[in-house]
N, C-alpha and C positions, 0 to 999 in steps of 0.2 A: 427316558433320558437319551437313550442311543436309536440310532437309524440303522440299517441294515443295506450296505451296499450286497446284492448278492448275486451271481452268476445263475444265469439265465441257464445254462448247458447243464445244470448239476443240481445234485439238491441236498448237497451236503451242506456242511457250516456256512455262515457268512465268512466272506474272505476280509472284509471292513466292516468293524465299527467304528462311527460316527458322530457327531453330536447332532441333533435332531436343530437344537439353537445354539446360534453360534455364543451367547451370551453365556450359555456355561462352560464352555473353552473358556472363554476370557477370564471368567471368575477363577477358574480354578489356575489360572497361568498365573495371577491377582495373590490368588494364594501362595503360591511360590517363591516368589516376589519377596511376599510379608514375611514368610519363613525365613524366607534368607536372609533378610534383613535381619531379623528377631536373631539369627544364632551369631551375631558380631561380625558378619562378612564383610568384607572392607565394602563402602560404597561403589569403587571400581568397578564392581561387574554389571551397575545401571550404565555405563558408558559401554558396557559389550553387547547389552540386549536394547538400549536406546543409544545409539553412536551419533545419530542426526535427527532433524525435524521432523525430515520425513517419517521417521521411524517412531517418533512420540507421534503423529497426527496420526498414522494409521491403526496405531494401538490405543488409543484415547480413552477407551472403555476399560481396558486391562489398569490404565494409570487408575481411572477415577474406582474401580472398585478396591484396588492398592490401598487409594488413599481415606476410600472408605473405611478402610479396615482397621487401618492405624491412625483414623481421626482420633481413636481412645487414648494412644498412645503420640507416637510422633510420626505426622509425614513428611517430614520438613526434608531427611536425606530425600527422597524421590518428587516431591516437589523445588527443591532448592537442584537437582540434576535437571528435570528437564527446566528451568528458569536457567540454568547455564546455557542449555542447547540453544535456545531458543536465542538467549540474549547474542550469544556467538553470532547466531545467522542474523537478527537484525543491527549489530554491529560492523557485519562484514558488511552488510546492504549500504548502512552509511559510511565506511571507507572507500568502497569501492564504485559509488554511485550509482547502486542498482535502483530500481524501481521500487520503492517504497510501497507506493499507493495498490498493485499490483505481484506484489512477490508473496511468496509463501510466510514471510516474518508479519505482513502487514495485519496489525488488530482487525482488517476486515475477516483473516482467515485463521485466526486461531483460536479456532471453535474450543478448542480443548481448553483454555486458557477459562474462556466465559464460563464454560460447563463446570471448572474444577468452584470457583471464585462460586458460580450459584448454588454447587451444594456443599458451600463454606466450609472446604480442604486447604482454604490458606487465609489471609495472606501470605502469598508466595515472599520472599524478600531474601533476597539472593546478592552476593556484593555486585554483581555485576547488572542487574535487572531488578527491579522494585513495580510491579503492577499497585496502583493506589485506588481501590474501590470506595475510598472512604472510611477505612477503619478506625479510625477514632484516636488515629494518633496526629502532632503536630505536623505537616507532612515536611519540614523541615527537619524534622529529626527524621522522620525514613529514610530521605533522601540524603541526610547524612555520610552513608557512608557505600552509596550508591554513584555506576557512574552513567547509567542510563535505566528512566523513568517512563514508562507508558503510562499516562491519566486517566482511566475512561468513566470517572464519577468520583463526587465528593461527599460527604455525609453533610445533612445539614448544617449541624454545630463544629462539623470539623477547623481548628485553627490552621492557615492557612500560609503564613508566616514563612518565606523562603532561607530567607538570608544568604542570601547569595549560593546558593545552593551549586557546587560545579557540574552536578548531572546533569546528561543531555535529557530534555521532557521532549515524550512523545505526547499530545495529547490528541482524544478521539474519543467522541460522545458514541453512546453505544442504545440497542431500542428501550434499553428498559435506565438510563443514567436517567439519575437527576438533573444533572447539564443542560436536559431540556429546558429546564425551566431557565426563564431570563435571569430571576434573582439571584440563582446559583453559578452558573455561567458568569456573570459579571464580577462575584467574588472573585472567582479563580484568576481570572482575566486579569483582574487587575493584580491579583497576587505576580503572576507570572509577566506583568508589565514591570515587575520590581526587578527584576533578573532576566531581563532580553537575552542576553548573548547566551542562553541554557536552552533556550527551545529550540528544539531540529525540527521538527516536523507537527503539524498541523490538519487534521482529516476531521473536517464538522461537513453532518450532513443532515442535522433532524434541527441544531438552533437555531433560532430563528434572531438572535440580539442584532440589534443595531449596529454593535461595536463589532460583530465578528471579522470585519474585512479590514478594522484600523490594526495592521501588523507593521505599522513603520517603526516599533521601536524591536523589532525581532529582524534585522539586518543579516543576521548568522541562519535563517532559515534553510532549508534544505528542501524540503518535502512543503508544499502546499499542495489541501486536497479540501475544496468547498465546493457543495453543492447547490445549483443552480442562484449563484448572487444574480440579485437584482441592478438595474442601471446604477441607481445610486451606491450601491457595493462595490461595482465596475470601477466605477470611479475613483472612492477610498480605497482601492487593489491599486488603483497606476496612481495614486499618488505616495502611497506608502511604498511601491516598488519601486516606484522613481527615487525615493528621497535616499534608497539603499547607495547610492553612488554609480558609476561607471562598472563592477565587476559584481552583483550580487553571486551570491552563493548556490542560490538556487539551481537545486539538480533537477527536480520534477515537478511542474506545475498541472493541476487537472483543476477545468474551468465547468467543465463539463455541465450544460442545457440540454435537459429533454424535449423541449418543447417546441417552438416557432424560431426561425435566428434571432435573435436579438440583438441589437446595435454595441457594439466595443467600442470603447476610449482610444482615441488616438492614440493617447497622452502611455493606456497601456500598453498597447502593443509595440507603442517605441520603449517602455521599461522592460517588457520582456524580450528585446531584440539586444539588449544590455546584457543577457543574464547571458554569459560564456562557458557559465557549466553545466546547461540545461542538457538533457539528456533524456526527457521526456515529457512531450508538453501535448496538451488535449486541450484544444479551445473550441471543439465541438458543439454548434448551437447557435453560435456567434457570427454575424456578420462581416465578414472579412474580404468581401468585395471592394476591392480598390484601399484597402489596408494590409494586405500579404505581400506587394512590393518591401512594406516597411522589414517582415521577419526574411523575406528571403534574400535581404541584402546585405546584413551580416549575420546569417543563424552559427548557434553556437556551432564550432566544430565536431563534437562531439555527440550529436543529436544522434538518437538511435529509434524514436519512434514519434509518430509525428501524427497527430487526428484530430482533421479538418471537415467534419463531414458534417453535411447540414449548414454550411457556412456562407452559401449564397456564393460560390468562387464560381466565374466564368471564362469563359476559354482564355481572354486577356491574363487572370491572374494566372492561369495553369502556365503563362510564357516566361511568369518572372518563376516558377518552379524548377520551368526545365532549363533557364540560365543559370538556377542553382547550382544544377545538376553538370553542366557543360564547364561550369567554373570551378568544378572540387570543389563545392562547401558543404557536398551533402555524402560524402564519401563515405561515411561511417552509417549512412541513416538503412536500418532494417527492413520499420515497418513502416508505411504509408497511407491513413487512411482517408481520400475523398468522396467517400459515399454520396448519393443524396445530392449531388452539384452540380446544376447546370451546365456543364462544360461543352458538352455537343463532341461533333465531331473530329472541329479545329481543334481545342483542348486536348482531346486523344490521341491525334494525327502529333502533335506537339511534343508532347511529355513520351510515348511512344518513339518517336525517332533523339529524344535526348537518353533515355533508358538501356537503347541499342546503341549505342555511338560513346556511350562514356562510360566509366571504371563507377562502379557502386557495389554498395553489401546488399539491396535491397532484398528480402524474402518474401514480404507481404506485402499486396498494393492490393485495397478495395477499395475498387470504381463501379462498386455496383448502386444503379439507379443516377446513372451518370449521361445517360444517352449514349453510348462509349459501344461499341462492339462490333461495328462496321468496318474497323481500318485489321481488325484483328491484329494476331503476332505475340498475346499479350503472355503465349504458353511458354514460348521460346526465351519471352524476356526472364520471366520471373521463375525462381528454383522452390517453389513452394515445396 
C-alpha cells in the first residue's frame, strides 16, 4: 500500500510514507467525507472542502467513491452540494456573458457530472440545477421547481409534457444520448418548441435531424453551438436568426467547419451583424471572402473573441478589419483568430500598422499559415 520516500545519505527510517496509488488517498478521503456525514454534521463543511468548481473537478474520484458509499443510503446532501456549485458557475456564465460553449460550466467539460450520472449516484435535482438523463419522470414535473435545466438525453417512454416550464434548458446531446437518434430528438424538439422563451443555450454535435437548425421560435437564445451544418442548415440559421428582430440575444455563436470553407448565407451574416450582444463568435470554415465587410461594419461592441480561420479572407477583407480597429468598434476584442487565410503581405502590412496606431485589449492574434511574417513587429504589438 505505501511507497517509501527515503534519503539517500542515511539508512535509517523512511522520512515519508506515501501512497504507492493515488486512488487509495482518495478512497480514504471518500471515507471521511461519509463519516462526517453519517455523524449529523451540518452539510456546511462540503462548502469548506468543495467551495468552487474547480475544486469538485479536481477531486471527482474522492466525490464519486463518496457517493458510492452512500448510494445504500443517501448521497443527495453531496450530490445536491456540488449541483449548487456547479449551477452557481453556470449561472454566473449566463448573467454575465461569458462563454458557454468554452468555459469550465460548459456540459462539454464536466466530466464529473457524466461519470457520477453513469454509475447511477443520481439523479442529481437540486432547486437551482436539474441534469435530465431520462429518469422516468414527466420532465415537467423535474423541472417544476427548478430554475436552470441541462438536457443531455431522454428515456424512450419518458413524457415530455413542459407546461410552461420557467427554467432556463440547457440542452446538449452527449456520445453515448439517445438524442442521436432522429425519432428521439424530434420529440424533445418539439416538446421544447411549446415553451421557446425557456431555452438559453443549444450545443448539438452528433444529431443529425433535419429540424435541428429551425430555432426561430427560440428568440431568447443565448448560447448556440452546432456542429459543422450543412448549406441548407446555413440557411434555416439566417432565416431563424433573422426572423429574431433588430436586437437578438445572442451572446455566443460557434458555426464552427472542419473541413473545406464552405459558402455562408448572405442573408446570415447580416443576422449575425444584428446580434449586439455577441461576444463570441466562430464562423471558422466558412467562406467569408467579400462577406466580412457586412460583420465589420457594425460588430457588436462587446466582441471579445473572434475566429475566422479557414474563411478564405484576402488582404481586401483584412482592410475592412483594420477600419474596424481604427474606428473603436473592436475596442473590447481579445482574441483574434485568422489562421489558414490568404492574406499575403498587404493584409499583414494592414491590420499590423492598425494594431500599432490604435487603443485595443487584444491578447491573442493567430496568423499562422497566413503568408504573414515578412513585415514583422507582431512581438511588440501583442502582450501574449
Amino acid at each position: 500500500m505505501f511507497g517509501e520516500d527515503i534519503d539517500a545519505t542515511t539508512t535509517d527510517l523512511p522520512e515519508v510514507l506515501s501512497f504507492q496509488h493515488k486512488l487509495i488517498q482518495e478512497y480514504l478521503a471518500a471515507v471521511y467525507i461519509v463519516d462526517t456525514l453519517k455523524q449529523g454534521t451540518s452539510c456546511s463543511f462540503l462548502a469548506e472542502i468543495f467551495p468552487t468548481w474547480n475544486m469538485v473537478e479536481n477531486h471527482r474520484e474522492v466525490i464519486q467513491f463518496a457517493c458510492g458509499i452512500l448510494a445504500t443510503t443517501d448521497a443527495s446532501p453531496l450530490t445536491n452540494h456540488v449541483g449548487k456549485v456547479l449551477s452557481e458557475l453556470i449561472q454566473k456564465d449566463i448573467n454575465e456573458g461569458h462563454d458557454f460553449s468554452g468555459s469550465d460550466s460548459s456540459p462539454n467539460n464536466v466530466t464529473l457530472f457524466y461519470a457520477l450520472l453513469n454509475e447511477g449516484c443520481v439523479p442529481l435535482v437540486h432547486p437551482h440545477l436539474t441534469w435530465y438523463p431520462g429518469c422516468g419522470r414527466p420532465l415537467s414535473e423535474v423541472l417544476a421547481n427548478t430554475s436552470l435545466a441541462v438536457i443531455t438525453d431522454i428515456g424512450e417512454n419518458d413524457p415530455l409534457q413542459l407546461n410552461d416550464s420557467p427554467a432556463q434548458i440547457i440542452l446538449r446531446d452527449t456520445a453515448d444520448s439517445v438524442l442521436q437518434h432522429t425519432a428521439a430528438f424530434e420529440r424533445l424538439w418539439q416538446a421544447l418548441h411549446s415553451t421557446p422563451a425557456s431555452v438559453t443555450a443549444i450545443c448539438l454535435y452528433r444529431i443529425k435531424s433535419a429540424n435541428r437548425t429551425n430555432i426561430r421560435h427560440f428568440s431568447q437564445l443565448k448560447y448556440l453551438e452546432i456542429l459543422e451544418p450543412d448549406e441548407s442548415e446555413l440557411e434555416e440559421l439566417a432565416v431563424s436568426i433573422d426572423s429574431w428582430g433588430p436586437h437578438p440575444s445572442l451572446i455566443s455563436c460557434c458555426l464552427h467547419n472542419t473541413y473545406f470553407p464552405m459558402p455562408i448565407p448572405k442573408l446570415l451574416v447580416t443576422a449575425l451583424s444584428k446580434c449586439v450582444h455577441l461576444k463570441y463568435l466562430d464562423l471558422g470554415g466558412y467562406d467569408l471572402h467579400d462577406k466580412l465587410s457586412i460583420l465589420m461594419a457594425s460588430p457588436a461592441q462587446g466582441i471579445r473573441e473572434l475566429s475566422l480561420g479557414r474563411c478564405n479572407l484576402q488582404a481586401d477583407d483584412i482592410d475592412h478589419v483594420t477600419e474596424a480597429f481604427r474606428k473603436g468598434r473592436l475596442t473590447r476584442l481579445e482574441e483574434l483568430n485568422i489562421r489558414d487565410n490568404p492574406i499575403g503581405e498587404a493584409g499583414e502590412s494592414s491590420l499590423l500598422q492598425a494594431i500599432s496606431t490604435t487603443a485595443h485589449a487584444l491578447k491573442d492574434l493567430d496568423v499562422r499559415y497566413t503568408g504573414v511574417g515578412e513585415a514583422g513587429g507582431w512581438d511588440d504589438m501583442i502582450p501574449y
